[in-house]
N, CA, C and O of each residue as an XYZ file, in Angstrom:
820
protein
N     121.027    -10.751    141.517
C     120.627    -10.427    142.892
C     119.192    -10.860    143.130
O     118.307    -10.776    142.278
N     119.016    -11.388    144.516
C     117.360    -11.745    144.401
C     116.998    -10.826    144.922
O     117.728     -9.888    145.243
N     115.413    -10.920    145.180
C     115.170     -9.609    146.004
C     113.704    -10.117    146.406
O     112.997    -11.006    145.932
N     113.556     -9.402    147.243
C     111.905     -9.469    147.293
C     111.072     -8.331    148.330
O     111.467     -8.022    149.454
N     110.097     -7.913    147.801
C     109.277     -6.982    147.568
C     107.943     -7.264    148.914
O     106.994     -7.984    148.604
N     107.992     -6.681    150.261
C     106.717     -7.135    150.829
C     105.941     -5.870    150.610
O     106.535     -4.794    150.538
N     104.659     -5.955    150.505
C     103.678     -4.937    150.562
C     102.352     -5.292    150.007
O     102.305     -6.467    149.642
N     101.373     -4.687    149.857
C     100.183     -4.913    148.665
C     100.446     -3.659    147.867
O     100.821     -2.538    148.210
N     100.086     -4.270    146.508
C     100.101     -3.424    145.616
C      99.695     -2.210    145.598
O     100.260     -1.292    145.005
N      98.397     -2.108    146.436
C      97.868     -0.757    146.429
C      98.021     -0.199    147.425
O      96.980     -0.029    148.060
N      99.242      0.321    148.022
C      99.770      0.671    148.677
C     101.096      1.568    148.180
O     101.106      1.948    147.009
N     102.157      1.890    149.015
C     102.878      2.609    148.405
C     104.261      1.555    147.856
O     105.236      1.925    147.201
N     104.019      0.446    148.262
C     104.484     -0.339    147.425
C     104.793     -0.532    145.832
O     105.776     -0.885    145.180
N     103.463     -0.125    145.535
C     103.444      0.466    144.630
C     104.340      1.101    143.392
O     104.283      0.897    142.179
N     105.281      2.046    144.277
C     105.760      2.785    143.883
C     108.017      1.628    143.321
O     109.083      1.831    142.739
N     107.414      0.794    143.956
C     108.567     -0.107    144.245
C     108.657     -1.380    142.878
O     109.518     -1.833    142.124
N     107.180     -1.573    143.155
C     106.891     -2.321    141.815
C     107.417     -1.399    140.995
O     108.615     -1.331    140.720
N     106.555     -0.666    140.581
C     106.995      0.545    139.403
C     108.320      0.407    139.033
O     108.689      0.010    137.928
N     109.191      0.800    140.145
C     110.670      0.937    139.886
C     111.129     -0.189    139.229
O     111.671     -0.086    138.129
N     110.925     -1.575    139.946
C     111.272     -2.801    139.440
C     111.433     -2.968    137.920
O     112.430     -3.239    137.251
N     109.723     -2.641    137.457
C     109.204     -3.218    136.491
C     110.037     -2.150    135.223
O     110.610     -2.595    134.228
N     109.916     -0.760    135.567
C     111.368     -0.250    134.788
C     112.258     -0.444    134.522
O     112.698     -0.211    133.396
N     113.089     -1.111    135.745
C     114.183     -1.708    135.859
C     114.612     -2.859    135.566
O     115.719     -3.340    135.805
N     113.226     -3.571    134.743
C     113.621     -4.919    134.646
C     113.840     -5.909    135.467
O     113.670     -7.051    135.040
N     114.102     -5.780    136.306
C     114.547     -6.564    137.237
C     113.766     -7.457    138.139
O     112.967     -6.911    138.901
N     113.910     -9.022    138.162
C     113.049    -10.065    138.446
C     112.927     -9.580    140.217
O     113.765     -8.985    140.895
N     111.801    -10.002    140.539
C     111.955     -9.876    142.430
C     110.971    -10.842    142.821
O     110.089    -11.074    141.993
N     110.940    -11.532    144.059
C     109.688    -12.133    144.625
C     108.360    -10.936    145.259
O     108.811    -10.009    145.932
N     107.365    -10.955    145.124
C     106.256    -10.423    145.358
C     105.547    -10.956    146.618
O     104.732    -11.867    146.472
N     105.804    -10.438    147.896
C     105.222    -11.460    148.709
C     104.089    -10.468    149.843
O     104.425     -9.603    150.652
N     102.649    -11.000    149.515
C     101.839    -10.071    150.073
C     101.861    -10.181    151.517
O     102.160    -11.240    152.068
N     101.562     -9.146    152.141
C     101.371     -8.895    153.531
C      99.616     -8.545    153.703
O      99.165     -7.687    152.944
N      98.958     -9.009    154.391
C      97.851     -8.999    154.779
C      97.362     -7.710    155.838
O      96.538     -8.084    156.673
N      97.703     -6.436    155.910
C      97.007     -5.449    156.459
C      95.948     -5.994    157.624
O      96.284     -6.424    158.728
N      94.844     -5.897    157.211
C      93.988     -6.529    158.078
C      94.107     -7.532    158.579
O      93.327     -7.716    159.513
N      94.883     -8.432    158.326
C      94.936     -9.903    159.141
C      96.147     -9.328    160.512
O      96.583    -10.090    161.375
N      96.423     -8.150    160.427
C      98.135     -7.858    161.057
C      99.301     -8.410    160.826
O     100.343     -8.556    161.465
N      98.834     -8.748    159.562
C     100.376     -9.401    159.696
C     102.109     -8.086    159.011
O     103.257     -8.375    158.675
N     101.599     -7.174    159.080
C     102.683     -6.312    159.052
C     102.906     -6.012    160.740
O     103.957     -5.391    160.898
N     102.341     -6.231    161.770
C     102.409     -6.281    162.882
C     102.941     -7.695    163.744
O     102.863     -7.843    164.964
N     103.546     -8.764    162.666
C     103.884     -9.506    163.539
C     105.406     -9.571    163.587
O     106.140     -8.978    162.796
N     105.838    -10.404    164.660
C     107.221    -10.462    165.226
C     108.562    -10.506    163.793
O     109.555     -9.792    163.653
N     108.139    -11.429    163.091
C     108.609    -11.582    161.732
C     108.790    -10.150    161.158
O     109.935     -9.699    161.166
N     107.688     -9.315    160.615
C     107.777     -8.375    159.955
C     108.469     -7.160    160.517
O     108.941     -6.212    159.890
N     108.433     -7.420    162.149
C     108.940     -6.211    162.371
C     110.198     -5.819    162.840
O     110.685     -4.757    163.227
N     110.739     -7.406    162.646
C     112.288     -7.239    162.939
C     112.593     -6.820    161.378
O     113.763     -7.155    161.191
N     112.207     -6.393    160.491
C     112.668     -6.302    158.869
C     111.746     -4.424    159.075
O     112.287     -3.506    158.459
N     110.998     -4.230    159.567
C     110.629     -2.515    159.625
C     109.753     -2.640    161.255
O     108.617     -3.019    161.538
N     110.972     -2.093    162.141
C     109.967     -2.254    163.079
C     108.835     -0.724    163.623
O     108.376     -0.556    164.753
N     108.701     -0.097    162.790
C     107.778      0.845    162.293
C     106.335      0.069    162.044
O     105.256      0.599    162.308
N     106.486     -1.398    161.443
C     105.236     -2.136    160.930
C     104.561     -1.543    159.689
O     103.338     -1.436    159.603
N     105.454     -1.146    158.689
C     104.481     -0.238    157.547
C     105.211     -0.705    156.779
O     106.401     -0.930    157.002
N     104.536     -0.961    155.598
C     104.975     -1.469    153.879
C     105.310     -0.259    153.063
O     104.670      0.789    153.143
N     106.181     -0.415    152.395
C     106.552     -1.642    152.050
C     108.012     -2.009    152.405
O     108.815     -1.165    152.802
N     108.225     -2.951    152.286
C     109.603     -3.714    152.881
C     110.698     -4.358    151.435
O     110.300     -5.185    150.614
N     111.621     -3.938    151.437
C     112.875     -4.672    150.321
C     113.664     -5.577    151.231
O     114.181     -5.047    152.215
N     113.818     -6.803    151.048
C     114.690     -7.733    151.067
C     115.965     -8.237    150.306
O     115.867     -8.964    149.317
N     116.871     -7.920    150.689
C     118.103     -8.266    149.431
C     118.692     -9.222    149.614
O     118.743     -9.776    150.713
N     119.272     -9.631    148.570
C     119.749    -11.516    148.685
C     120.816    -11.453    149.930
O     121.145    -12.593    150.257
N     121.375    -10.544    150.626
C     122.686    -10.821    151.590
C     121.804    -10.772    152.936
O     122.371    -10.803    154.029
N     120.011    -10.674    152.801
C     119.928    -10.791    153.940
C     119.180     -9.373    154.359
O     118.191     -9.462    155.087
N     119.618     -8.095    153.929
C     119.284     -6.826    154.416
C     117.846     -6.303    153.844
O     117.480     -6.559    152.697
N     116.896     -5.370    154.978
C     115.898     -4.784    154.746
C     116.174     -3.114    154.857
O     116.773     -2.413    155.673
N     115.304     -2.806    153.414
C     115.138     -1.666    153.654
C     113.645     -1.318    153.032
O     113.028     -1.598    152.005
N     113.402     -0.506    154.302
C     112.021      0.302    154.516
C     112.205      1.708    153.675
O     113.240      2.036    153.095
N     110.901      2.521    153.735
C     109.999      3.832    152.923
C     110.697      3.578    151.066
O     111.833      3.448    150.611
N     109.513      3.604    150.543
C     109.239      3.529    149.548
C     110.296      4.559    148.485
O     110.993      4.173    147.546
N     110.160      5.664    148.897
C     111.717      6.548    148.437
C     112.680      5.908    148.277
O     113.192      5.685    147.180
N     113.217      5.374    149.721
C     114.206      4.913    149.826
C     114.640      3.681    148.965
O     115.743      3.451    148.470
N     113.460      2.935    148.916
C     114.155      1.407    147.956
C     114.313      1.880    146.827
O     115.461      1.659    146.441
N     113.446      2.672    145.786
C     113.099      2.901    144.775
C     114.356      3.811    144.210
O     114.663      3.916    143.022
N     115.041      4.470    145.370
C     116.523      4.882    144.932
C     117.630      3.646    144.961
O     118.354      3.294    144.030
N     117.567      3.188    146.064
C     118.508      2.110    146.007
C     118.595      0.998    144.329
O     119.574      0.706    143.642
N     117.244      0.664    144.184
C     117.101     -0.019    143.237
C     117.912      0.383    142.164
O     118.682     -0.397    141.605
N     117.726      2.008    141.731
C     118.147      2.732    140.682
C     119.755      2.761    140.039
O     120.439      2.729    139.016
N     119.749      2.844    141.429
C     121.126      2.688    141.609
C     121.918      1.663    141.071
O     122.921      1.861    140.385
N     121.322      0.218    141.484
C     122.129     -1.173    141.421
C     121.954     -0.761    139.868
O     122.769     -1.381    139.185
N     121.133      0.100    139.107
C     120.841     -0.124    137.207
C     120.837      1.548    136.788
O     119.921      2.208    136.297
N     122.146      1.940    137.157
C     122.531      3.187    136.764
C     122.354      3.525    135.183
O     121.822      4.561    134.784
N     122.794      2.661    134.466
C     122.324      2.702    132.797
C     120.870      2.635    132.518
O     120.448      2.485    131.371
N     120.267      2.720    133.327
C     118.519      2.699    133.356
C     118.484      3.979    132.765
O     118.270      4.311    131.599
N     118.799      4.819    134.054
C     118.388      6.405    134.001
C     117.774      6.657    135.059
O     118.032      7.823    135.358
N     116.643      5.889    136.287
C     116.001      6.086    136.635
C     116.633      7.288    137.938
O     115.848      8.094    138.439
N     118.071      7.244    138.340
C     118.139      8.131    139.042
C     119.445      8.603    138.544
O     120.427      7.865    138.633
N     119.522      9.726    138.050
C     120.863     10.365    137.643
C     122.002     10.327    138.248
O     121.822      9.921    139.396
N     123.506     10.638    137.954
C     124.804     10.482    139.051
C     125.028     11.249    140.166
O     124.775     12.450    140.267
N     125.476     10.581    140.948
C     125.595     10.531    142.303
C     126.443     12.006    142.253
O     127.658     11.913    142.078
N     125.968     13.101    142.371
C     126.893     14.930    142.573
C     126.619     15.300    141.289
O     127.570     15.979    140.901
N     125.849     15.198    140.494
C     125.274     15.771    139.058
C     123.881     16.661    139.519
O     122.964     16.416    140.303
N     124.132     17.577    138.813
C     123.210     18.367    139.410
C     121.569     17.989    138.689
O     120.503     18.438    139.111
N     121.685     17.383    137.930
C     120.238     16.637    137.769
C     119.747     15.531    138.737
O     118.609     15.075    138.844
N     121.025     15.163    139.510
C     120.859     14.155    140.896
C     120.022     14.850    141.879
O     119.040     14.352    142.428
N     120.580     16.309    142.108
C     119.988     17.154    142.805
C     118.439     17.859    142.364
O     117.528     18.430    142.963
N     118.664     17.554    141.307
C     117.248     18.338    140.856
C     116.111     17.313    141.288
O     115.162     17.509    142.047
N     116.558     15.889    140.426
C     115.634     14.495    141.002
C     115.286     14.786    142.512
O     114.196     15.109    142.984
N     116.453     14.596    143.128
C     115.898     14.570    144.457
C     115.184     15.934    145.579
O     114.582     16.024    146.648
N     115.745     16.845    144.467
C     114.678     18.136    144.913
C     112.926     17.712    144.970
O     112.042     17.956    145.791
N     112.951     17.071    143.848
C     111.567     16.629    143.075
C     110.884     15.888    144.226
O     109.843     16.206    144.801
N     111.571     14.978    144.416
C     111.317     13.787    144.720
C     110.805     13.755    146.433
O     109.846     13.140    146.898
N     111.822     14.659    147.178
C     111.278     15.609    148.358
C     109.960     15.891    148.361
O     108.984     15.454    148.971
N     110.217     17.010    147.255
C     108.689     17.850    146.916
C     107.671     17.145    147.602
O     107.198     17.266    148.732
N     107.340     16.039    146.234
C     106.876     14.897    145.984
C     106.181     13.956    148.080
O     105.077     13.560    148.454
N     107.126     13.995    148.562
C     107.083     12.863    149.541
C     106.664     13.928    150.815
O     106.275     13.456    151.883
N     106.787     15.512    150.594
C     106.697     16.292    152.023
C     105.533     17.144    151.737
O     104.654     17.210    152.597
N     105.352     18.138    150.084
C     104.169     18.384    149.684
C     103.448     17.839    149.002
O     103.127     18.536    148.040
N     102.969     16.799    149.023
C     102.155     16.385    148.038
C     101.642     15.208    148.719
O     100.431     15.267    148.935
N     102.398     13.858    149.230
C     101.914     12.648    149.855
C     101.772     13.112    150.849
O     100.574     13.001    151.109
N     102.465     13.789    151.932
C     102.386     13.989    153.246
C     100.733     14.357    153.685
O     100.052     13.675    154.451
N     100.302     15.597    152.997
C      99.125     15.973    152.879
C      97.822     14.817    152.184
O      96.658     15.215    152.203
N      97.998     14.050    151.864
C      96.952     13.457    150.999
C      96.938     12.064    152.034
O      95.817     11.652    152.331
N      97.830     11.509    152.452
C      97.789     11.069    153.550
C      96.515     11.397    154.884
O      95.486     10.833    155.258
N      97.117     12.355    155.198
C      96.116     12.989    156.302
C      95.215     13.199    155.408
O      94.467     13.800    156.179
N      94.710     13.212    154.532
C      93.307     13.524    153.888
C      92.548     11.971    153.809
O      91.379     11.669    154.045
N      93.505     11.272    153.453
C      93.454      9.414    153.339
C      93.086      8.875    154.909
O      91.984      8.553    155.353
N      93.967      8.887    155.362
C      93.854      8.853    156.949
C      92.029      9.550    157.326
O      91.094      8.892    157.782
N      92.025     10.616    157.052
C      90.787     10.621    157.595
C      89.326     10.396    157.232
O      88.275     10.162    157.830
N      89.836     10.616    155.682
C      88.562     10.042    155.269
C      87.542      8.396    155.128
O      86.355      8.168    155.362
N      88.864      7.359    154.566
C      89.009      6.259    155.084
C      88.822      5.856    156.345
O      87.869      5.107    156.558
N      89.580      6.212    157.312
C      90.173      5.003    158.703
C      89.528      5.791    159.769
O      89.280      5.178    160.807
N      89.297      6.703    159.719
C      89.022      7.063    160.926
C      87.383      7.722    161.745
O      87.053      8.575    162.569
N      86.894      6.921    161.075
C      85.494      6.678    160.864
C      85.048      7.828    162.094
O      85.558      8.847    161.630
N      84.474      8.184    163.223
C      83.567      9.172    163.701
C      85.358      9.774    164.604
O      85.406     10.816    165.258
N      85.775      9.462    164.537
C      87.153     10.546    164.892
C      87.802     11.436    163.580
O      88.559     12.406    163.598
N      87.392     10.942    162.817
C      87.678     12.067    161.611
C      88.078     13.318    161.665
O      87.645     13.685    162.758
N      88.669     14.279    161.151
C      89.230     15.643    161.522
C      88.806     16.653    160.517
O      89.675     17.309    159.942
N      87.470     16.846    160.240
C      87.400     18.092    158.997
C      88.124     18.756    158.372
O      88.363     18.944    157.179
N      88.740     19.390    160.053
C      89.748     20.578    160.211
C      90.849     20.202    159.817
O      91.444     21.035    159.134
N      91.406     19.159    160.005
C      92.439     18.249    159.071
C      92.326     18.480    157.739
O      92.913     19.365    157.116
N      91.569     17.682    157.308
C      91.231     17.600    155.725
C      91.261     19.205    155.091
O      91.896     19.488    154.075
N      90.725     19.868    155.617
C      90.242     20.897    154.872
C      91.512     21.699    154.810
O      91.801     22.306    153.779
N      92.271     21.724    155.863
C      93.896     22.453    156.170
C      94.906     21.556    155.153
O      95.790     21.920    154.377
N      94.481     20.474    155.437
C      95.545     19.547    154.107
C      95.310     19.916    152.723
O      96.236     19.996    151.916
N      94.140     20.136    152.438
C      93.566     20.144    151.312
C      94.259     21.564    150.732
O      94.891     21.569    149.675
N      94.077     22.673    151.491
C      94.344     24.118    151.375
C      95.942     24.264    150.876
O      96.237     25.153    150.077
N      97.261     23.052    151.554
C      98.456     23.164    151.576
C      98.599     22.448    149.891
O      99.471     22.677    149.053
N      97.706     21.763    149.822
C      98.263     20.286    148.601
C      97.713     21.602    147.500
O      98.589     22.015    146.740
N      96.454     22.199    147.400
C      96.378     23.128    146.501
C      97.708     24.117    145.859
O      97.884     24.370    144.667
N      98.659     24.630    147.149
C      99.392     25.458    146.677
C     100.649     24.488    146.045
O     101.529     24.747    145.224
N     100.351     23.362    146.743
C     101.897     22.609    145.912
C     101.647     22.343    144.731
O     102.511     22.692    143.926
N      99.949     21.387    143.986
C      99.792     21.338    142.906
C     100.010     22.247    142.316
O     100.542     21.962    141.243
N      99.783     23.835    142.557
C     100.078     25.141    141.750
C     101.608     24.979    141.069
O     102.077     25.187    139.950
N     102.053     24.564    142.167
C     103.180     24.799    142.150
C     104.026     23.561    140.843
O     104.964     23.918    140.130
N     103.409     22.141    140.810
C     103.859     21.184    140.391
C     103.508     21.861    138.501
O     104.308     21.986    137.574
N     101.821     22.199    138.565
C     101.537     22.603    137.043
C     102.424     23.704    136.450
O     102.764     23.648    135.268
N     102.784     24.660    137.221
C     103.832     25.693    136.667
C     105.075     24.904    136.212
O     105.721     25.398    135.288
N     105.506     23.695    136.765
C     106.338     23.101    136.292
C     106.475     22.001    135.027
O     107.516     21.582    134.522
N     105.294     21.718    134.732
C     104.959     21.120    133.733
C     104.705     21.621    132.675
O     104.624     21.084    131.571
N     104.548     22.825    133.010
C     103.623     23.631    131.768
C     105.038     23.912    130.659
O     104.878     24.569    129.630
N     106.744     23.173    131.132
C     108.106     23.635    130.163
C     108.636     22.618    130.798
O     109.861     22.713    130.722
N     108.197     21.362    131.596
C     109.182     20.138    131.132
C     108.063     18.784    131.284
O     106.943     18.478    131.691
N     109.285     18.261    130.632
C     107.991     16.766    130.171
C     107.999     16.192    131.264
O     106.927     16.038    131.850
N     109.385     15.656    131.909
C     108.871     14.816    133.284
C     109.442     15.902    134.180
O     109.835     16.973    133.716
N     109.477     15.619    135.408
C     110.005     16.407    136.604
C     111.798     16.840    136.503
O     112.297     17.689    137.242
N     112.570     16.082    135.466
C     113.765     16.822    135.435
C     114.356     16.718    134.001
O     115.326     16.126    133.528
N     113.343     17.566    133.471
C     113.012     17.603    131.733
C     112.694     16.743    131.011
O     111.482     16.559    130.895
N     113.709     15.795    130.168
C     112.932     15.097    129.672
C     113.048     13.279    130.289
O     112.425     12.239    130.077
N     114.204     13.698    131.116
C     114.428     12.202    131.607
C     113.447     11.572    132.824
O     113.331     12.125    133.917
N     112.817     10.424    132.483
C     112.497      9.842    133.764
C     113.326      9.240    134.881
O     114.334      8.535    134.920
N     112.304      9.933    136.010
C     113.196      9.319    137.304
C     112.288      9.037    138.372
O     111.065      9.139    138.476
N     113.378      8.581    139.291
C     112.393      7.771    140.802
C     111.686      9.086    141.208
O     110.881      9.024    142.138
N     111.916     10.285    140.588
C     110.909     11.462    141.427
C     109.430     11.116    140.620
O     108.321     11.329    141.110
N     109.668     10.580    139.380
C     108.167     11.005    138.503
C     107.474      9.286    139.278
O     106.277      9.003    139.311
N     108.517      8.465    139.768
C     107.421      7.488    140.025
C     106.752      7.963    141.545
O     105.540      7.913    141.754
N     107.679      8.398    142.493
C     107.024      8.529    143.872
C     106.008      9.680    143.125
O     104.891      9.170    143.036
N     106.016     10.878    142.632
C     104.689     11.848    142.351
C     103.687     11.400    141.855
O     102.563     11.480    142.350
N     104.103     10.654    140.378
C     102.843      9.726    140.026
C     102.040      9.087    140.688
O     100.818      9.169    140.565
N     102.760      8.230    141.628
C     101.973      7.451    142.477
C     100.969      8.183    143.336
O      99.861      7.770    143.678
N     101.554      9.368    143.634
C     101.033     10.349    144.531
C      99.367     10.842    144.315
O      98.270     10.851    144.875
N     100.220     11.310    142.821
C      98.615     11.710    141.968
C      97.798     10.967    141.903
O      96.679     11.477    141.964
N      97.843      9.238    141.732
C      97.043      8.571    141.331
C      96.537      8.177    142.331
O      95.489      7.547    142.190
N      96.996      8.357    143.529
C      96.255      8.487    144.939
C      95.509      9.742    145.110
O      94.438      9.421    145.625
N      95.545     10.853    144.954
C      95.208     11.725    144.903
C      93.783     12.073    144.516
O      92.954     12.726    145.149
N      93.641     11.161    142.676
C      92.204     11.115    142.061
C      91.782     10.164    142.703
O      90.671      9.986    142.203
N      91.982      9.044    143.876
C      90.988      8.191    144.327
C      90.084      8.852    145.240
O      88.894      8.618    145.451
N      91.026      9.915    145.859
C      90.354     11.330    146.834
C      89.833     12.259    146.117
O      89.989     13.400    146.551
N      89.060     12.089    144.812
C      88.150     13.255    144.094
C      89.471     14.564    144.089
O      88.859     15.619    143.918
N      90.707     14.809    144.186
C      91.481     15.743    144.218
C      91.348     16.403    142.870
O      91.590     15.719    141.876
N      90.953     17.790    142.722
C      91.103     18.681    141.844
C      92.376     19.114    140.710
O      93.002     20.152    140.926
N      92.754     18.151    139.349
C      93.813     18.455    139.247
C      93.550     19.303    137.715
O      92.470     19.415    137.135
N      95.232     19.984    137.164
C      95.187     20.855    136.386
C      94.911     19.841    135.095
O      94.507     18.700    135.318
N      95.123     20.258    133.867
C      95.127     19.832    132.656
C      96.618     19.610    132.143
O      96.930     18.953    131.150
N      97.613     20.385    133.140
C      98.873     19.497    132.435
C      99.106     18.725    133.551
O     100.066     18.050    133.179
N      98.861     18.396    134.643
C      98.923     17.283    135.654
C      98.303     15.965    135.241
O      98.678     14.794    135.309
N      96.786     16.819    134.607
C      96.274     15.340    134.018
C      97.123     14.359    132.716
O      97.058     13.179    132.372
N      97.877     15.506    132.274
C      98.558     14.864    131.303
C      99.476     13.780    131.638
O      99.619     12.563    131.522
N     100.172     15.109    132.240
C     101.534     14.323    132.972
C     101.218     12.744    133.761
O     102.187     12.007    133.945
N     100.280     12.437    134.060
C      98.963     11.546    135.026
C      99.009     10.183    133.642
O      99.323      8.994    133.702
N      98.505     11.118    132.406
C      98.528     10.287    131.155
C      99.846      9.617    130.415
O      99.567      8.590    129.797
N     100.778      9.887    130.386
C     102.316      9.839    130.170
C     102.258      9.272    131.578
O     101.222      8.613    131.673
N     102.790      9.264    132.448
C     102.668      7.788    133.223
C     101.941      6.352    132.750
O     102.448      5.267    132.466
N     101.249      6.571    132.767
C     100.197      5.409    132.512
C     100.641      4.779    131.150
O     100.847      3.566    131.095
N     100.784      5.538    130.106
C     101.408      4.839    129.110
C     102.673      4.293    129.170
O     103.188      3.731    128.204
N     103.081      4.392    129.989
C     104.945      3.849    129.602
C     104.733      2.188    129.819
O     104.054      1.574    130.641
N     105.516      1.776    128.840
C     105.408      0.517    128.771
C     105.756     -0.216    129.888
O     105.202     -1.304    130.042
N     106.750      0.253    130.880
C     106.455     -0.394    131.903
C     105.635     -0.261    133.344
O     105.790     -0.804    134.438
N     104.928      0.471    132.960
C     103.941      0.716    134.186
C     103.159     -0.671    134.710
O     102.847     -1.579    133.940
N     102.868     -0.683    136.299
C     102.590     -1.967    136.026
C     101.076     -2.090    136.005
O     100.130     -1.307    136.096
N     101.279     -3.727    135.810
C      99.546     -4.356    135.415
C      98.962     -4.731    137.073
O      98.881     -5.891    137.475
N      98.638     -3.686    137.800
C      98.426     -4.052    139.143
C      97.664     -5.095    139.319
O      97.425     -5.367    140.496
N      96.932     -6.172    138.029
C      95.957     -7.316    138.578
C      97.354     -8.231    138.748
O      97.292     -8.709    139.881
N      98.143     -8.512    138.327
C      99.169     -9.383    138.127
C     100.093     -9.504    139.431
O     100.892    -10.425    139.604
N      99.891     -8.523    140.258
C     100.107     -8.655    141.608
C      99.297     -8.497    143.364
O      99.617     -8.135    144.497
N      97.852     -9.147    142.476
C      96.932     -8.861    143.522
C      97.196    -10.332    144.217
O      98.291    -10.829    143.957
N      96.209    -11.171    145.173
C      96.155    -11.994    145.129
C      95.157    -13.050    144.572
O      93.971    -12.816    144.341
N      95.804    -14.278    144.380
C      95.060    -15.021    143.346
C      94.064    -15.866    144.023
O      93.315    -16.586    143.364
């Protein structure tokens, strides 16, 4: 199957590579330029007309948009991976309990913290940040109690939940975010897995 991958790496794209590079699986890498708009042009937005990365292309032709979403699909086409358990198994359900978590407490909030600290230069929202900040506290509580008796998010198996959270976290410390000592771990065990990727290898050259 071909495939190809629009986004920049440091983005939540990101999270797509990741999957890939687990998965083995060859794809084209094709950057989109943010600042130039070009996720805003006519091209891109008949493929997400939302205008946001990252974007999957599949060899029959079809796009699919949010980063969740490909990163399951992917899993799928490589069920002997592991990366997302069977389809009515209740570790399917647990993954995607996670993986929720993951995308409603944890990114949702760090976002609006991203959003304002970054982009939004004298419109900024304190009151934002500081209310985001207050919600992401009780979820991290919530994530370290869970770590503190399993290795990844649905014991010991990895899945598309530990890549969307990971990613999360590692957005998280670019925002000075306060984390526990088994988060940092868990943070560390990411980073080592052999296929994590080499984000220079998909910057541009």
């Amino acid at each position: 199957m071909s495939l190809k991958l629009y986004g920049p790496v440091r983005s939540r794209a990101f999270r797509c590579v990741w999957a890939l590079e687990e998965l083995e699986m060859p794809f084209e890498h094709v950057q989109v330029d943010m600042k130039k708009g070009e996720n805003r042009s006519e091209d891109f937005l008949k493929m997400n007309p939302y205008g946001k990365v990252p974007v999957l292309e599949t060899s029959d032709g079809h796009h699919i948009f949010e980063s969740a979403a490909i990163c399951l699909y992917l899993a799928d086409l490589k069920p002997e991976v592991g990366l997302a358990p069977a389809s009515g198994s209740i570790n399917r359900a647990q993954m995607n309990q996670w993986l929720h978590f993951g995308m409603t407490e944890i990114d949702a909030y760090l976002w609006v913290i991203a959003r304002n600290e970054w982009f939004y230069g004298d419109k900024k929202s304190q009151e934002a940040i500081d209310q985001s900040k207050m919600m992401l506290e009780g979820s991290l509580k919530v994530l370290t109690e869970h770590l503190k008796d399993s290795e990844w998010m649905i014991g010991t198996q990895f899945t598309v939940a530990d890549i969307v959270i990971g990613q999360a976290l590692f957005w998280g410390s670019l925002l000075e975010i306060p984390y526990s000592e088994e988060i940092n771990q868990y943070m560390a065990k990411c980073r080592d897995r052999d296929h994590f990727p080499n984000v220079k290898k998909y910057l541009p050259s």
